[in-house]
C-alpha positions as CSV (number, residue, x, y, z in Angstrom):
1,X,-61.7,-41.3,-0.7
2,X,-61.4,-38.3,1.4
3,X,-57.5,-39.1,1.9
4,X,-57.4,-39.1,-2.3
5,X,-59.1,-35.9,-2.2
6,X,-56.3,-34.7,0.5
7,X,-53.6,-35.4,-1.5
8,X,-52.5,-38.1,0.6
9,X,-52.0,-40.8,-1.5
10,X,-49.6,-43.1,0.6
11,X,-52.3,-42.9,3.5
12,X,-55.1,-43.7,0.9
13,X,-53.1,-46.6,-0.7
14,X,-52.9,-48.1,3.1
15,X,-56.0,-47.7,4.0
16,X,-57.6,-49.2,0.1
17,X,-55.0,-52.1,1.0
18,X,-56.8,-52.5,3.9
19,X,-59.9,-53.0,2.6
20,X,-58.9,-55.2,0.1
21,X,-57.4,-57.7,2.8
22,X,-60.7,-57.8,4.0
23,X,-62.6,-58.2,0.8
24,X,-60.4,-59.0,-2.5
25,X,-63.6,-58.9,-4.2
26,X,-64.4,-55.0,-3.0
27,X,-64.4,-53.6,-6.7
28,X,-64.4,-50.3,-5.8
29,X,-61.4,-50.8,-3.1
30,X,-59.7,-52.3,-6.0
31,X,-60.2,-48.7,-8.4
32,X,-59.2,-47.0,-5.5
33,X,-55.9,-48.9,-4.1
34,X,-54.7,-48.6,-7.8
35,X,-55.9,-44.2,-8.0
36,X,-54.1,-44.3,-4.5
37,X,-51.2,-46.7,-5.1
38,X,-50.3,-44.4,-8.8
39,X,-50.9,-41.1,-7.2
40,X,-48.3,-41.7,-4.6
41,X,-45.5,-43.1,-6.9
42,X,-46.0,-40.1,-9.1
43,X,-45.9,-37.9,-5.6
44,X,-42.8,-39.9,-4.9
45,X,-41.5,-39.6,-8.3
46,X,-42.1,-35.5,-8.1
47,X,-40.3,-35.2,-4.7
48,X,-37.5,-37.5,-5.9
49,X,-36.5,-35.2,-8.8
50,X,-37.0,-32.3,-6.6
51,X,-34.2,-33.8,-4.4
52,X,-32.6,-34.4,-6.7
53,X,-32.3,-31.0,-7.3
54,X,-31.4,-30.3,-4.2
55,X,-28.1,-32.3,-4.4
56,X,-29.7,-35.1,-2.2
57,X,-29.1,-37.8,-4.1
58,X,-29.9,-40.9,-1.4
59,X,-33.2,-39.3,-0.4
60,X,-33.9,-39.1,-3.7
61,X,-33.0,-42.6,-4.8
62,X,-35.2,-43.5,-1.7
63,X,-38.0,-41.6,-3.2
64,X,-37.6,-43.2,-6.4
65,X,-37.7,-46.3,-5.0
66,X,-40.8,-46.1,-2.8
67,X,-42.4,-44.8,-6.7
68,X,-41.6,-48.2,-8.2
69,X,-42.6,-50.2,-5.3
70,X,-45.8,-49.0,-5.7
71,X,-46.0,-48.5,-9.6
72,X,-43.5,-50.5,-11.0
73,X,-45.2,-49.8,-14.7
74,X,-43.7,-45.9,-14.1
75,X,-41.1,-46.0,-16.7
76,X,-40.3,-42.4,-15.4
77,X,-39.4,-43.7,-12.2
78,X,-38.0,-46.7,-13.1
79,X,-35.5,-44.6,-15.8
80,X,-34.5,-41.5,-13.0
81,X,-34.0,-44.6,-10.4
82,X,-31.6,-46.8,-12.4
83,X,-30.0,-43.3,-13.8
84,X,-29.2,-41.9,-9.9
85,X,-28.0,-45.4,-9.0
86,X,-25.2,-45.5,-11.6
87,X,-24.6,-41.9,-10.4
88,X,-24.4,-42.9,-7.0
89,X,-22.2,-46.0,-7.6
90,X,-19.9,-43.3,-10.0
91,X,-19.6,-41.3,-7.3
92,X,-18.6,-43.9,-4.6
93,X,-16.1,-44.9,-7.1
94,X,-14.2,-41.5,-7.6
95,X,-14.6,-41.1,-3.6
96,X,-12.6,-44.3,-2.9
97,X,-10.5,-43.1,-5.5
98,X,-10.1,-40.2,-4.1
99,X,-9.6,-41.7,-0.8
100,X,-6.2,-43.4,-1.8
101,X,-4.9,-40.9,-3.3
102,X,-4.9,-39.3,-0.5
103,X,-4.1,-42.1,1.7
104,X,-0.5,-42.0,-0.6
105,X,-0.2,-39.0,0.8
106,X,-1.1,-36.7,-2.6
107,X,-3.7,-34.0,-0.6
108,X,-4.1,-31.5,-3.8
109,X,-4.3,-34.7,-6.1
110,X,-7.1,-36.1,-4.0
111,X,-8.8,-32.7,-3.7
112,X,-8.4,-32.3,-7.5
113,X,-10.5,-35.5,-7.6
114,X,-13.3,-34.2,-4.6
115,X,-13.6,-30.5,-5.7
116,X,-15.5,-31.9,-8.9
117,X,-17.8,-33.7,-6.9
118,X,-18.4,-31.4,-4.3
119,X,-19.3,-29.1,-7.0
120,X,-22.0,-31.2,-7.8
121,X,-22.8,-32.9,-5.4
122,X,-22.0,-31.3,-1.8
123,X,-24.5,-33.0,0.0
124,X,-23.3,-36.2,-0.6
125,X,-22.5,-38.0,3.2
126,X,-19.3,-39.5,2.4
127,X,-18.0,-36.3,0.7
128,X,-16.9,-33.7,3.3
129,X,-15.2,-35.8,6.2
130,X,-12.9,-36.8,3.1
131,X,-13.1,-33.5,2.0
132,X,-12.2,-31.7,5.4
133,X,-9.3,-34.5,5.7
134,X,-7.6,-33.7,2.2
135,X,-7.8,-30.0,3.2
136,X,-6.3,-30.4,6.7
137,X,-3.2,-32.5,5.0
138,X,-2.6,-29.7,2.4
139,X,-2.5,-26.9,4.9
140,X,-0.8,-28.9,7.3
141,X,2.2,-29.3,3.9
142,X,2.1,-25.5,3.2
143,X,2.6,-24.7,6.5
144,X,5.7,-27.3,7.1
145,X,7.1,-26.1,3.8
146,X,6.3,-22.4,5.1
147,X,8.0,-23.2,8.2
148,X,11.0,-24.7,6.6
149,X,11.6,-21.4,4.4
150,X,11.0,-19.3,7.6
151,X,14.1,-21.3,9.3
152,X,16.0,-21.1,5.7
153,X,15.6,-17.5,5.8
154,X,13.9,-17.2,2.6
155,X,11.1,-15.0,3.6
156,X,9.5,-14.5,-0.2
157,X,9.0,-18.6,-0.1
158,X,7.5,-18.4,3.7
159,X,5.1,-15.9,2.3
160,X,4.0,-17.9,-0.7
161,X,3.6,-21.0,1.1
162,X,1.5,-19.3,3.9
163,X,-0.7,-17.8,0.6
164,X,-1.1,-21.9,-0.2
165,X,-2.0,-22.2,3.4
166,X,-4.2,-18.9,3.2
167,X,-6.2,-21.0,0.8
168,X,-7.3,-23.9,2.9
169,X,-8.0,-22.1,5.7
170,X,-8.1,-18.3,5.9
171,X,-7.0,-16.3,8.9
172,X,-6.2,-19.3,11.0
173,X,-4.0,-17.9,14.2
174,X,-0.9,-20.1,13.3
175,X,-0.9,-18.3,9.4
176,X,-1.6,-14.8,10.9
177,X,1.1,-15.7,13.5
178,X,3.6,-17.2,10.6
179,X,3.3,-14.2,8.6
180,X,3.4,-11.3,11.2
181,X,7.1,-13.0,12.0
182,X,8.0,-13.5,8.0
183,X,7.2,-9.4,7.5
184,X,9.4,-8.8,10.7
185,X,11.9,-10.8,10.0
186,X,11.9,-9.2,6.6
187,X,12.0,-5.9,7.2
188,X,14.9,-6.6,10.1
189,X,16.6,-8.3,7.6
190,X,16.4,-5.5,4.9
191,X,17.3,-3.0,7.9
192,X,14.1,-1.1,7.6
């Protein structure tokens, strides 16, 4: 009772079950395993939507989960659990799209298809090694193609593909470095 009165329903439900393994007959075990056992799902079902919010949708699934285990009558629980499990399956599903798309080699295609999801979700584990991985291919293109230009002598390309690279990562040594020798070349070029 005093664990009820504590707000620590999980704890309570344990310790009611308890009881109950000793005595199946203990009536008031009984009221108080199913206060205890209730209490907690909604607890778990109040954290769950909470994370939830706080774009952690496996904890949250978890959460939901431990709610039904313990009441499976919370239609609540039971509605937000099946709903985050389609999301999470949605979600692995664009991922793996994502995932050969770049693995064809098409970095901005693929980070078309993660920037949605990282939007809303950027928690998510599986995101941001995929993620980090699409980014580092699309610099590592703008940078090739800024390179290529650089040797071509077209410095007004070299410039806009280091911008593209300026996007991925900003500041990095090798853009700084790129474009320092691009405005040189430049102004040699143009005799200024």
């Amino acid at each position: 009772a005093q664990l009820l009165e504590s707000s620590r329903f999980d704890e309570a439900a344990d310790a009611f079950r308890q009881r109950l393994k000793l005595d199946p007959e203990d009536a008031e075990a009984r009221q108080g395993y199913d206060a205890a056992r209730r209490a907690a799902a909604s607890a778990h079902q109040m954290k769950a939507l909470q994370l939830e919010k706080d774009y952690s949708l496996d904890a949250a699934i978890a959460e939901l989960q431990q709610a039904v285990g313990l009441d499976p009558e919370l239609e609540a629980a039971r509605f937000d659990l099946s709903r985050l499990q389609r999301q999470r399956r949605l979600l692995a599903r664009q991922l793996e799209e994502a995932r050969a798309t770049l693995g064809r080699g098409d970095c901005i295609g693929a980070r078309t298809q993660l920037d949605p999801i990282y939007a809303y979700l950027p928690t998510f584990a599986e995101l941001q090694p995929l993620r980090e991985q699409s980014m580092k291919d699309c610099y590592d293109k703008e940078m090739a193609l800024a390179r290529l230009f650089f040797d071509l002598g077209n410095f007004e390309q070299t410039l806009h593909f280091l911008a593209q690279a300026e996007g991925y990562y900003p500041k990095h040594p090798d853009v700084v470095a790129l474009r320092k020798q691009t405005e040189s070349s430049a102004i040699c070029r143009n005799g200024m």
